[in-house]
C-alpha positions as CSV (number, residue, x, y, z in Angstrom):
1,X,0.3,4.0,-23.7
2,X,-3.0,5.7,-23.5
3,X,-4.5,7.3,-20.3
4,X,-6.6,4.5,-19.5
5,X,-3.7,2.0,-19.4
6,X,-1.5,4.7,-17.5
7,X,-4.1,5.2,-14.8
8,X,-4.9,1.6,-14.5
9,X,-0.7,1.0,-14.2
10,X,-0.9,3.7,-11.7
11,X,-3.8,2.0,-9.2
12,X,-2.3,-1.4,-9.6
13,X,1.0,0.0,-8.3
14,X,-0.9,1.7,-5.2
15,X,-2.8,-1.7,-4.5
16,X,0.7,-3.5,-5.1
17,X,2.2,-1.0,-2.2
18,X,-1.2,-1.4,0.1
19,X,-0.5,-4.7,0.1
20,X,2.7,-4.8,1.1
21,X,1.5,-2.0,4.2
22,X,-0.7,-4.8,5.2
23,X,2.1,-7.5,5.2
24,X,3.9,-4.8,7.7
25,X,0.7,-4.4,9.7
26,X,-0.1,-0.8,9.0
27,X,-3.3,0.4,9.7
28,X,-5.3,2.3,6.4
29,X,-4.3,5.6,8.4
30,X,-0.4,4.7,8.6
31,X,-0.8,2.9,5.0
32,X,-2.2,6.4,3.7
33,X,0.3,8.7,5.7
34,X,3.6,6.6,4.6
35,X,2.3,6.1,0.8
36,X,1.7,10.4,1.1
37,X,5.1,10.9,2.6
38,X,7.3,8.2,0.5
39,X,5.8,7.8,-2.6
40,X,3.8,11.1,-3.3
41,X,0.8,9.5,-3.5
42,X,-2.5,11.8,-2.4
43,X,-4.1,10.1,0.8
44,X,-7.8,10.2,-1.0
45,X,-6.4,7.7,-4.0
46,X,-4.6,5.6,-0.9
47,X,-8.1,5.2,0.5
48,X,-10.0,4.9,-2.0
49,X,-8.1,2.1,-3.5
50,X,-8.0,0.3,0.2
51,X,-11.9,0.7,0.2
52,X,-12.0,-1.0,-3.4
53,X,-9.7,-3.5,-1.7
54,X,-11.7,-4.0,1.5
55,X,-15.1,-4.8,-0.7
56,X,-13.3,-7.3,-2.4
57,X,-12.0,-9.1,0.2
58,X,-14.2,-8.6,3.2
59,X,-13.1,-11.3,5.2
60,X,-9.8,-10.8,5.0
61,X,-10.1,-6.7,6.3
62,X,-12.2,-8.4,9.3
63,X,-9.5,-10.7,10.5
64,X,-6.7,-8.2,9.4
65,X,-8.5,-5.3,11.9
66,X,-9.3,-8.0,14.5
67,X,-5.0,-8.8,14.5
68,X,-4.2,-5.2,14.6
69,X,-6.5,-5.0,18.1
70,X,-4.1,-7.5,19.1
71,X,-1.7,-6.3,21.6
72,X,1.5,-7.2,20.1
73,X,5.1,-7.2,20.7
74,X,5.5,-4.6,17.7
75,X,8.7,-6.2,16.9
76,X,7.0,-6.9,13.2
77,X,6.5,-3.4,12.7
78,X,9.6,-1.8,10.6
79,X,10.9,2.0,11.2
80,X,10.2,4.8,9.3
81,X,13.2,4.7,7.6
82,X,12.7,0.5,6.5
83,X,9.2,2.1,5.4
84,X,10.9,4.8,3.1
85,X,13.3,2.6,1.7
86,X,11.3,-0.5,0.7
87,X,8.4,1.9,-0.8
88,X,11.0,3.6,-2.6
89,X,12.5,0.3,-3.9
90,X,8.8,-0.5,-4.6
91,X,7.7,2.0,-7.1
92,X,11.3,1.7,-8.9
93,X,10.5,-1.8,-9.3
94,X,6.8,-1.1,-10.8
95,X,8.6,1.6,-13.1
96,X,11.5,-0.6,-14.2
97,X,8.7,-3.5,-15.0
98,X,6.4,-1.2,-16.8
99,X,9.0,0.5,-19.2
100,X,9.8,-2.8,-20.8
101,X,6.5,-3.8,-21.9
């Protein structure tokens, strides 16, 4: 694997764990701080990968901040340790699928 591949394998797997932040409603703040904490991921590649994200899909990241202005039950929000656990499961998934190719 050469470092090209390995970095690319490395910002797919933070855009595969953005997205599922978004599915659970996190804002980019929350996204950054739980990716930091769980997965040991430095907050500047969070964001800058979410910024990437957010000029690709512009409409999307205008409805998606419109919903979070929402007031909402919060009921589809998990805790912090659902968070922990399905990042964790997350990037051992990515790992397992990347060290058979």
């Amino acid at each position: 694997m050469t470092m090209g591949d390995a970095s690319a394998s490395y910002i797919h797997m933070v855009q595969h764990l953005i997205e599922k932040c978004l599915i659970f409603h996190m804002t980019k703040e929350e996204c950054m701080e739980a990716l930091s904490k769980h997965a040991n991921i430095k907050p500047v590649i969070t964001s800058t990968v979410w910024n990437e994200l957010e000029k690709e899909n512009q409409e999307f990241f205008e409805s998606y901040s419109q919903s979070l202005s929402q007031p909402s039950s919060g009921s589809d929000r998990m805790s912090e340790s659902e968070t922990s656990k399905l990042i964790r499961k997350m990037i051992s998934d990515h790992q397992a699928n990347g060290s058979d190719k």
